[in-house]
N, C-alpha and C positions, 0 to 999 in steps of 0.2 A: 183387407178381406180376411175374414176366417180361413183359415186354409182348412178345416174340418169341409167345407162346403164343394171343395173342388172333388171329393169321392162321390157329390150324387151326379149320377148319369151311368157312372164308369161300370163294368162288369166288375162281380164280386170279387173275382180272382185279383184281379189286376186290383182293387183297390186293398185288399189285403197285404196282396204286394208292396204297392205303395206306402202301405200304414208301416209296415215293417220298415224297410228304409227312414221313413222319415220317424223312427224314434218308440214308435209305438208299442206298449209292450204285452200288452193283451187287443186283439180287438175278438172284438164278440160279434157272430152275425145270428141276424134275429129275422126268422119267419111271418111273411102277417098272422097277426093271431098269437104268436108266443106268449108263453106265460115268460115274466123276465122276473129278477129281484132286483129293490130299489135301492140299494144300499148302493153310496160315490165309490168307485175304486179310480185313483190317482192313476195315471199310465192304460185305462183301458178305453180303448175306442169301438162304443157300437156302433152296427152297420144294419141301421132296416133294411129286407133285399126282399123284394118283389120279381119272380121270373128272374132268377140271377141279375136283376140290377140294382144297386144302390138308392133308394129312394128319399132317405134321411139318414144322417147320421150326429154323434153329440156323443160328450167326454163323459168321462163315468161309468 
């Protein structure tokens, strides 16, 4: 299993949380709608969040 996949459900905080702990060293949370930049950065985890919840998320 991806462990990326176990943050959709979860409330933003706690999966921030969670990202922290397990290693992560940027996460980025991103609005619907957000304009983002596409460039990989190694170590950073986005988090789509709808109404404070996690919707998708993916390395880079």
């Amino acid at each position: 299993m991806d462990e990326q996949v176990e943050y959709v459900g979860m409330p933003v905080e706690a999966a921030e949380e969670l990202a922290a702990e397990q290693g992560w060293k940027i996460v980025r949370v991103l609005a619907p709608g957000e304009l983002i930049t596409l460039e990989y950065r190694t170590g950073r985890l986005n988090l789509a969040v709808r109404d404070g919840v996690v919707e998708r998320c993916w390395e880079g």
